[in-house]
C-alpha positions as CSV (number, residue, x, y, z in Angstrom):
1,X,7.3,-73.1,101.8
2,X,11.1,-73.4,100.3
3,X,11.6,-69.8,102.2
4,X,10.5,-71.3,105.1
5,X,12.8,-73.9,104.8
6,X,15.4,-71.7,104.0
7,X,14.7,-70.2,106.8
8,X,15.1,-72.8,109.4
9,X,17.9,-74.9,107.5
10,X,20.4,-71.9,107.4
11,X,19.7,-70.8,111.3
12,X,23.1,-71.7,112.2
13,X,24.7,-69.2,109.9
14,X,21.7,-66.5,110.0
15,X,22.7,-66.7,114.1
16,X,26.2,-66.0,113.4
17,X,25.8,-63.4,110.6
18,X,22.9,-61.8,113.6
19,X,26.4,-61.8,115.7
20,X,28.4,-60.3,113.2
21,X,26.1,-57.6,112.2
22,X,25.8,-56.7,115.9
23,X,29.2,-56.7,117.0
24,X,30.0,-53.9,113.5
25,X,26.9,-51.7,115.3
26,X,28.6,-52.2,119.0
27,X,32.2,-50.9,117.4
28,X,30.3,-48.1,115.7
29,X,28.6,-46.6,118.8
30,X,32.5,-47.6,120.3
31,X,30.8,-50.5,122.6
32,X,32.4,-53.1,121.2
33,X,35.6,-53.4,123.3
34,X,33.7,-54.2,126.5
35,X,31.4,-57.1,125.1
36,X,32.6,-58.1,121.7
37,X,33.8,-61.9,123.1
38,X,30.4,-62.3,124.8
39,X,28.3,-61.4,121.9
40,X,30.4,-63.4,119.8
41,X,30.1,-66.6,122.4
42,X,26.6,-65.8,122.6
43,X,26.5,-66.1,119.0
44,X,28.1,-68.8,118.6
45,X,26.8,-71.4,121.3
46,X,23.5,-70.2,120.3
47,X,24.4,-71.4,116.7
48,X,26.0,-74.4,118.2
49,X,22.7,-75.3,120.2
50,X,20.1,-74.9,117.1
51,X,22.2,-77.0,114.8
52,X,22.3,-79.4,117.3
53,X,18.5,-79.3,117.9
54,X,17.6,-79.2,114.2
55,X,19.8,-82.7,114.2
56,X,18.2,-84.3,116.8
57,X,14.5,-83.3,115.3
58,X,15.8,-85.2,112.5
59,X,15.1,-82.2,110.5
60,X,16.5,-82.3,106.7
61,X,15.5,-79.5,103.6
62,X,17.2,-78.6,100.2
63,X,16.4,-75.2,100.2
64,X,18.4,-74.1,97.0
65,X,18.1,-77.2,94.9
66,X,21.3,-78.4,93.7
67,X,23.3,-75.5,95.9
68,X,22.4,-75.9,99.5
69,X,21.0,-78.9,102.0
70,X,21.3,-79.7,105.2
71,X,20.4,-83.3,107.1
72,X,20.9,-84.5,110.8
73,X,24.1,-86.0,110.3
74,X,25.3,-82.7,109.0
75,X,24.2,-80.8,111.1
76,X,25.5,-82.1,113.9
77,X,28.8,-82.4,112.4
78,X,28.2,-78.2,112.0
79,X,27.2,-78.2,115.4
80,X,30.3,-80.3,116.7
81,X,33.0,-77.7,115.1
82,X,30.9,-74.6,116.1
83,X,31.1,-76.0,119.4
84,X,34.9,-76.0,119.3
85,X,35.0,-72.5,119.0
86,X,33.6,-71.6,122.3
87,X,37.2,-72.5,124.1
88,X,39.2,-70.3,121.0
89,X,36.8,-67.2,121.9
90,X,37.2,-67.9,125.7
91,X,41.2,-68.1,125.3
92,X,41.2,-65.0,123.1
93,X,39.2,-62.7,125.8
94,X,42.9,-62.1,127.2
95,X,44.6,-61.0,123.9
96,X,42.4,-59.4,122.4
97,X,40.8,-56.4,123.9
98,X,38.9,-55.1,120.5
99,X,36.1,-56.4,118.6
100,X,38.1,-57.0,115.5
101,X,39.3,-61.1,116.3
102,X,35.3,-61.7,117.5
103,X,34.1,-60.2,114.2
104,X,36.5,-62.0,111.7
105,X,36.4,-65.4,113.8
106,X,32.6,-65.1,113.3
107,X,32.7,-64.4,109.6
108,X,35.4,-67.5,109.3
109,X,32.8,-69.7,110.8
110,X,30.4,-68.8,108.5
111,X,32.2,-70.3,105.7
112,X,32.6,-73.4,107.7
113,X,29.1,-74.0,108.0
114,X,28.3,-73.8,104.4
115,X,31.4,-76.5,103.6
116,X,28.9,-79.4,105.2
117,X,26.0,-78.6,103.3
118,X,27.4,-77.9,99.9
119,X,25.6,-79.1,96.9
120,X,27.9,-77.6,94.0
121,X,31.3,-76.6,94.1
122,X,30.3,-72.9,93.6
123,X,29.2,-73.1,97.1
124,X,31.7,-74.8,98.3
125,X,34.4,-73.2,96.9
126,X,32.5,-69.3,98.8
127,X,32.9,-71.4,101.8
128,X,36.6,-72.3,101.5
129,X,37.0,-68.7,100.9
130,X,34.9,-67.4,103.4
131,X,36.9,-69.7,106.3
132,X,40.3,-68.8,104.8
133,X,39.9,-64.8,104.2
134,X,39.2,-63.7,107.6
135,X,42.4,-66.1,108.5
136,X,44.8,-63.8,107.0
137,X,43.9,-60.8,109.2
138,X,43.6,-63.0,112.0
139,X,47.2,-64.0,111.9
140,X,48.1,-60.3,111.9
141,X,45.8,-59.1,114.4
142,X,47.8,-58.1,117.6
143,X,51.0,-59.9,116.6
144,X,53.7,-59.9,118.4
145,X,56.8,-61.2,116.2
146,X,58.4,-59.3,113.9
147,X,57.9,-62.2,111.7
148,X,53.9,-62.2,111.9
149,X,53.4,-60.4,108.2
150,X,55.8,-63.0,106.7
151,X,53.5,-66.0,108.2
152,X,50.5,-64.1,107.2
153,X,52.2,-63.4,104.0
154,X,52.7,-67.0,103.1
155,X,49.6,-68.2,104.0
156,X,47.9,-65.8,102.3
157,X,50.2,-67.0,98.8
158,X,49.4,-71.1,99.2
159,X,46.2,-70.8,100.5
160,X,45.2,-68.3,97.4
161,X,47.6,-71.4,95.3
162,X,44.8,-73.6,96.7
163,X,41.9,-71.5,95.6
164,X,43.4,-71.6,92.1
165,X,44.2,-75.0,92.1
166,X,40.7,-75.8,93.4
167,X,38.9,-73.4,91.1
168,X,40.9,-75.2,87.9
169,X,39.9,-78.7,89.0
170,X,36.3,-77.5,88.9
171,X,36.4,-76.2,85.7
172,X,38.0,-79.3,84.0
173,X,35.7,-81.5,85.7
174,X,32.7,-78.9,84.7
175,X,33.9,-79.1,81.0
176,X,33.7,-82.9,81.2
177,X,30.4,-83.7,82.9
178,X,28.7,-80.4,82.1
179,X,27.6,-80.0,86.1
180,X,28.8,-78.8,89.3
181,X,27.0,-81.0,91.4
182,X,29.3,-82.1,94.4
183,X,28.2,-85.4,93.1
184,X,30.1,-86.1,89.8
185,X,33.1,-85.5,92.1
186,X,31.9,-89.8,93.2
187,X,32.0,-90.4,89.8
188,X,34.8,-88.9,88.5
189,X,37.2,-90.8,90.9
190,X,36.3,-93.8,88.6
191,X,36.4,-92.0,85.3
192,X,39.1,-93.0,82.9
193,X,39.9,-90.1,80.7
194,X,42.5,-87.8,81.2
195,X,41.4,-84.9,81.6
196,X,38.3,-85.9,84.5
197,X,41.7,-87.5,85.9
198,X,43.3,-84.1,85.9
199,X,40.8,-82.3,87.6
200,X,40.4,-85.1,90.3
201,X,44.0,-84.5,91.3
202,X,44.1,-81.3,91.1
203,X,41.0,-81.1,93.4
204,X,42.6,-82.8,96.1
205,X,45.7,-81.4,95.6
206,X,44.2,-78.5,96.8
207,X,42.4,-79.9,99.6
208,X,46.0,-81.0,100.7
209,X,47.5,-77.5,100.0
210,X,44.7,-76.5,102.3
211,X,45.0,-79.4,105.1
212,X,49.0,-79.1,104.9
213,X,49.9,-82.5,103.5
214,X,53.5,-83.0,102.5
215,X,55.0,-81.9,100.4
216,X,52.3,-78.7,100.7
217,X,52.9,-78.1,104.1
218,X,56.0,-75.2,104.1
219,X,53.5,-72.8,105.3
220,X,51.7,-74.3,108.3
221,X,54.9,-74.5,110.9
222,X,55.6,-70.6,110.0
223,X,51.9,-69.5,110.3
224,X,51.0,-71.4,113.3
225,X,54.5,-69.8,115.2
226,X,54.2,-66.4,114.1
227,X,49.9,-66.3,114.6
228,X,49.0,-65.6,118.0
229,X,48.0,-68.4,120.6
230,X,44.2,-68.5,119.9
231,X,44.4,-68.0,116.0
232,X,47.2,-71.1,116.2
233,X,44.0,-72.9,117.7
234,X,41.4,-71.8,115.3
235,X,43.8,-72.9,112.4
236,X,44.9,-75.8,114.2
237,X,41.4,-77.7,114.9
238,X,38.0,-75.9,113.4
239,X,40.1,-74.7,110.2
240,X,41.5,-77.7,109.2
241,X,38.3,-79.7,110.3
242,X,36.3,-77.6,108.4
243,X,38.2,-78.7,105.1
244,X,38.2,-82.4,106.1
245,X,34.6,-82.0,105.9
246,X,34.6,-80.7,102.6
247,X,36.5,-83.6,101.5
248,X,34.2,-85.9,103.0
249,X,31.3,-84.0,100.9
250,X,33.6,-84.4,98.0
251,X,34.0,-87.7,98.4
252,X,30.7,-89.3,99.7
253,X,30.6,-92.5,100.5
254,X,32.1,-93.1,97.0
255,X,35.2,-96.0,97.1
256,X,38.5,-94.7,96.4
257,X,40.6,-96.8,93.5
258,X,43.0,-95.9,90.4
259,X,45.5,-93.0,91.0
260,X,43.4,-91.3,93.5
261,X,43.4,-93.9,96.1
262,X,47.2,-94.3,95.7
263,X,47.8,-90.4,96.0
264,X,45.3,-91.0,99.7
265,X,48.3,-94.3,100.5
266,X,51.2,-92.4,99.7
267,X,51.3,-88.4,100.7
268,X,49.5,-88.5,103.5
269,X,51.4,-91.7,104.7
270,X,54.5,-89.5,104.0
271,X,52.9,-86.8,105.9
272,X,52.7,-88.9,109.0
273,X,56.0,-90.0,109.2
274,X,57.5,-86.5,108.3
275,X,55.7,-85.1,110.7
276,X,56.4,-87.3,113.5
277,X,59.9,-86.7,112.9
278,X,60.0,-83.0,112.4
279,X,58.4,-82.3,115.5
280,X,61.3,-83.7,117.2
281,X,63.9,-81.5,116.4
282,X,60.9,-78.4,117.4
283,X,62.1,-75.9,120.3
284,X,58.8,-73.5,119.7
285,X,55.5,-75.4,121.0
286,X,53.5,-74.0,118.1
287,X,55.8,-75.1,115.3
288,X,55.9,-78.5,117.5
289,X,52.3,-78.5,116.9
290,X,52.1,-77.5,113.4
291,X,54.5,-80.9,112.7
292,X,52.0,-82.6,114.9
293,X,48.7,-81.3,112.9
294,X,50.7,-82.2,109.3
295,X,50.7,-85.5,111.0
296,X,47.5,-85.8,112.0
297,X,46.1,-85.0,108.9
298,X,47.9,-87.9,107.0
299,X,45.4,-89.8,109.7
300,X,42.8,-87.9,108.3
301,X,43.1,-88.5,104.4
302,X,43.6,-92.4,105.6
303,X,39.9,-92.8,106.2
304,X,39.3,-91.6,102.8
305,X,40.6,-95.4,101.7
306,X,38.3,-97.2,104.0
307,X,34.7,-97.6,104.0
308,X,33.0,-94.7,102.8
309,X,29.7,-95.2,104.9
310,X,31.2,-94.9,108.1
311,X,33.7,-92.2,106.9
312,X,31.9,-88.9,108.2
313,X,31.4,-90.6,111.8
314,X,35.0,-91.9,112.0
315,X,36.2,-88.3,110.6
316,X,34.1,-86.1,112.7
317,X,35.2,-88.6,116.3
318,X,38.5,-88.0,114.9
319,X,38.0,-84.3,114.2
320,X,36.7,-84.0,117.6
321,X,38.9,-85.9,119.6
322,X,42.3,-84.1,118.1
323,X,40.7,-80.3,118.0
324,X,39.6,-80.7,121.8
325,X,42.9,-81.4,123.3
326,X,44.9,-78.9,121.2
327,X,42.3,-76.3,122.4
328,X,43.4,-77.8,125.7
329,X,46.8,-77.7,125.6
330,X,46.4,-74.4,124.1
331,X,44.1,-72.7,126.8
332,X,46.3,-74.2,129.7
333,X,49.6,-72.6,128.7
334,X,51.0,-70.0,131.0
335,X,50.6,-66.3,129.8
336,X,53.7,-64.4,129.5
337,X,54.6,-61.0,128.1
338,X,57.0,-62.1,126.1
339,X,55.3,-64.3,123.0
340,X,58.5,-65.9,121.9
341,X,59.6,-66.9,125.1
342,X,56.1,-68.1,126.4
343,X,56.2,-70.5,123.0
344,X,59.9,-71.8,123.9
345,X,60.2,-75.7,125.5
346,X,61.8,-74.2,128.4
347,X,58.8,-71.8,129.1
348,X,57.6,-75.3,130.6
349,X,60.5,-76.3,131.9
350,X,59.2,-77.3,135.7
351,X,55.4,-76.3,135.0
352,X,54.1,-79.1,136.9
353,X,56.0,-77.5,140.5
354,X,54.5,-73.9,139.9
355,X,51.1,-74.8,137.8
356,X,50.0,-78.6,138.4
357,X,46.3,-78.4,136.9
358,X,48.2,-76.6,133.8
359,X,50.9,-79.2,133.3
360,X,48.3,-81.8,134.1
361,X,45.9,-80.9,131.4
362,X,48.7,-80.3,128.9
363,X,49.8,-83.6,129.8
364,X,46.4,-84.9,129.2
365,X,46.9,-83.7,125.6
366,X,49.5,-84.6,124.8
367,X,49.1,-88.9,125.5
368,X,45.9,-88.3,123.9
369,X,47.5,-87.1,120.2
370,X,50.3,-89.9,120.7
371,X,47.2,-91.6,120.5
372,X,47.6,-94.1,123.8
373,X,44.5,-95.3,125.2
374,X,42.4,-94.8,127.1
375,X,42.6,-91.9,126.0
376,X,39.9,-90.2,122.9
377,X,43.0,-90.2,120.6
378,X,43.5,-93.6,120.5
379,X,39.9,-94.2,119.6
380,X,39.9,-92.0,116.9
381,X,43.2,-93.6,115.3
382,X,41.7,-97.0,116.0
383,X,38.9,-96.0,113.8
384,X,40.4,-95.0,111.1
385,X,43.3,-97.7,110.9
386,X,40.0,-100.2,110.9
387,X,38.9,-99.1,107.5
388,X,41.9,-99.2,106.1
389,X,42.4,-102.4,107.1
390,X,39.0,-103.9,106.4
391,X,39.4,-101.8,102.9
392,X,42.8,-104.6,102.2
393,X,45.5,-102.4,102.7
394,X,46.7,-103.3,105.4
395,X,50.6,-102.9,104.4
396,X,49.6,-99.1,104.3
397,X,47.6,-99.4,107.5
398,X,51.3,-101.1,109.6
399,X,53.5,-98.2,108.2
400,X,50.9,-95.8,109.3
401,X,51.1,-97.1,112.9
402,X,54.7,-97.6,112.6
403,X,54.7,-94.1,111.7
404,X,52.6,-93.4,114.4
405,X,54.6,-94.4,116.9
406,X,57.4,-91.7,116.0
407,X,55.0,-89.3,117.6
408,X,55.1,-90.7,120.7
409,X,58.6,-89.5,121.6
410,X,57.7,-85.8,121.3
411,X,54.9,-86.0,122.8
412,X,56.2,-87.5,126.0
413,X,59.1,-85.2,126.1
414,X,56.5,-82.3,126.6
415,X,55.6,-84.3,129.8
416,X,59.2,-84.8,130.9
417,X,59.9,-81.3,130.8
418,X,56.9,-79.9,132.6
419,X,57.2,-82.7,135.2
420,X,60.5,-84.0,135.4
421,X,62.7,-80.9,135.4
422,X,63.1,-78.5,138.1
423,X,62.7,-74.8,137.9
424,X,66.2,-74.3,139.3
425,X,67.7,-76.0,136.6
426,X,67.1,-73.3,134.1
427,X,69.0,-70.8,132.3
428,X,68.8,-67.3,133.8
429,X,67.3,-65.8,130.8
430,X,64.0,-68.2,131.2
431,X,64.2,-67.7,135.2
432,X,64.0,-63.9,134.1
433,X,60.6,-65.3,132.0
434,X,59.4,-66.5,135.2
435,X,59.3,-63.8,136.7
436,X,56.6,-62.5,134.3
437,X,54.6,-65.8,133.9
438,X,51.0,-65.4,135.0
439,X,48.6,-67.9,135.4
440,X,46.0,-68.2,132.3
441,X,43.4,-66.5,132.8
442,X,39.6,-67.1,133.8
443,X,38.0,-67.2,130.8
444,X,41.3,-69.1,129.2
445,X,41.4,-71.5,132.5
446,X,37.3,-72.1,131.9
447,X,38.2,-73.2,128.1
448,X,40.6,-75.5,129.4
449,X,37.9,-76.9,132.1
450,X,35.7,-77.0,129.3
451,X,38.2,-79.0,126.9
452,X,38.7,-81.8,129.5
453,X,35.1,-82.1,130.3
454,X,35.0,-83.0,127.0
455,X,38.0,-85.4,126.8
456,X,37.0,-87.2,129.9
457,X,33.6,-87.6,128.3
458,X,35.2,-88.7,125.0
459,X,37.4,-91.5,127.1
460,X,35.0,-92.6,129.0
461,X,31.9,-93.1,127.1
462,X,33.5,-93.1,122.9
463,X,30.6,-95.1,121.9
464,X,27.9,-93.0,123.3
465,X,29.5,-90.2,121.5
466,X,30.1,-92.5,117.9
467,X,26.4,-93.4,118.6
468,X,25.3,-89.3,118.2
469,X,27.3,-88.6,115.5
């Protein structure tokens, strides 16, 4: 019966809108405060969990013909990124005290699960806007900088810029093949006439607005240092996955050539190097990190120029490997009263001599998004680079490395500060910080448990994990 199927294909997102539903009754009766995070993680791992087992039943359905469909490949990928959001819940039990982040997070996520299993851009394009809404309040909830409403404010401008842009590409390419199947997206990369041209680029211009490639990145390092720490995850990792994926549905297994594939060789190549070098110059570890993500999403677009039947596995390993250790990184950073000072370089000036499982664990992240091995980034890079070599651009593939290795140099000064400098040897407005530095706490140090699990798991044994996906 297509209800039936309905039924089971969209259990992932019935689960979640079950949590959100629930956690609106618990804030009416004025229960939500005490268990809003656990409803939520209950929510969400049980989502997580039955995407996952629908996958490995090898379960697949088109419920709404020409809208909606799911199949074990996508539903693991769903799986994989509702999995990431059990360490942004865990880290956000400490900050948020309300049911309000739970509740929005939730409703976020449920636009990330329909991005995988759209059909027709009208679907996909509720799902962009599904993710991206509950964003806006999120970067405003509880903020702590008097420049919080301008970050919010921004994104809220280029991410609606997006929408339009997106929405206009659609209706271009609608008015010249008369569908909006997800499908004539495939075609229309090989189409000739100007104005299926138009609405190709303007389509993925808005995937880069959305993804921050240069030169539509200005709002990303503002946003990501003026949200708080577990929203600068979320955005960070599942958000930015989540529209990877829905350029992966764009593009299919389709191969890229004409104007497109030299728009996927040039900006995000630009992106990596601009990145890399940006970060440098970074005092704040959250704009340091927004750099970083512009960066790794250049990586990202890449594997749109290699070949597109091993593009969904090499962009969700990818996907996986960079969103787990920023979640780490994240989850292991001391607390501090002071938001601005926690996010300065010289909040970890010396970490390693008053927190050595934080600094370690930082430390862990950050050689694995330089990308050294054995580490899971280097795996993921390696991937990608691969295809794009094998694909015969391999001039584009050596600048990208070369680019690459920019990156290293910030990342490794995060490591010489926390383990190479000593507490006494800093100012005596940061020793005053000290003084108020906590350890994270135990649901934040149980995400960062939980993140290098996961890395260790993704170092040791990559091709078990290439082999599931």
């Amino acid at each position: 019966m297509p209800s039936q199927d309905a039924l089971i294909a969209m259990l992932p997102e019935h689960l979640l809108l079950g949590g959100i539903v629930l956690l609106i009754v618990l804030e009416v009766m004025g229960r939500g405060s005490r268990v809003a995070t656990w409803v939520a993680l209950a929510a969400v791992c049980a989502s997580a969990a039955t995407a996952f087992w629908l996958s490995h039943a090898q379960f697949s359905a088109q419920p709404f013909s020409g809208q909606y469909s799911v199949t074990p490949a996508l539903l693991m990928a769903k799986g994989a990124l509702l999995a990431l959001a059990v360490p942004v819940l865990l880290m956000s039990r400490s900050e948020f005290t309300d049911s309000e982040f739970s509740i929005l997070l939730l409703s976020s996520l449920y636009g990330l699960c329909l991005l995988p299993s759209s059909d027709s851009y009208l679907v996909m394009f509720i799902g962009l806007e599904l993710l991206a809404i509950p964003v806006y309040a999120l970067v405003l909830l509880a903020y702590r900088r008097p420049q919080s409403a301008e970050a919010s404010f921004k994104y809220l401008v280029l991410s609606g810029a997006a929408s339009a842009t997106f929405l206009m590409g659609v209706s271009l390419l609608y008015g010249a093949t008369g569908s909006m199947s997800v499908d004539t997206f495939g075609a229309a990369l090989a189409a000739g006439d100007t104005m299926t041209r138009a609405a190709v680029v303007l389509m993925v211009v808005a995937l880069f607005l959305k993804s921050a490639i240069v030169p539509f990145h200005a709002w990303a390092p503002d946003t990501y240092e003026g949200a708080s720490v577990p929203v600068t995850a979320y955005m960070a990792t599942l958000t930015k996955g989540a529209v990877l994926l829905a350029a992966v549905r764009l593009f299919g297994t389709t191969t890229v050539t004409g104007p497109v594939a030299h728009m996927l060789m040039v900006l995000p190549l630009v992106s990596i190097v601009w990145g890399n070098l940006a970060a440098i110059r970074q005092q704040s570890f959250r704009r340091m990190i927004a750099y970083s993500s512009i960066a790794h999403a250049g990586y990202l677009f890449y594997a749109f120029l290699g070949n597109g039947s091993g593009r969904l596995q090499s962009v969700l390993f990818y996907i996986l490997a960079y969103s787990v250790v920023n979640l780490m990184a994240f989850a292991a950073m001391p607390e501090n009263g002071d938001d601005e000072q926690r996010d300065h370089f010289d909040s970890l000036r010396g970490l390693y001599h008053r927190n050595p499982f934080a600094a370690i664990t930082i430390g862990v992240a950050m050689l694995s998004l330089a990308g050294l091995p054995p580490f899971p980034g280097f795996v993921g890079k390696f991937l990608i680079f691969k295809n794009v070599v094998a694909a015969g651009y391999t001039t584009y593939a050596v600048l990208g490395l070369v680019g690459s290795y920019i990156g290293i140099y910030f990342y490794l000064r995060v490591i010489q500060v926390m383990f190479m400098s000593e507490r006494a040897a800093a100012s005596t407005e940061v020793n005053t910080a000290f003084l108020s530095e906590r350890r994270a706490g135990g649901t934040a140090l149980a995400a960062s448990v939980l993140c290098l699990a996961v890395t260790v798991l993704l170092s040791i044994v990559p091709g078990w994990v290439l082999a599931a996906l």
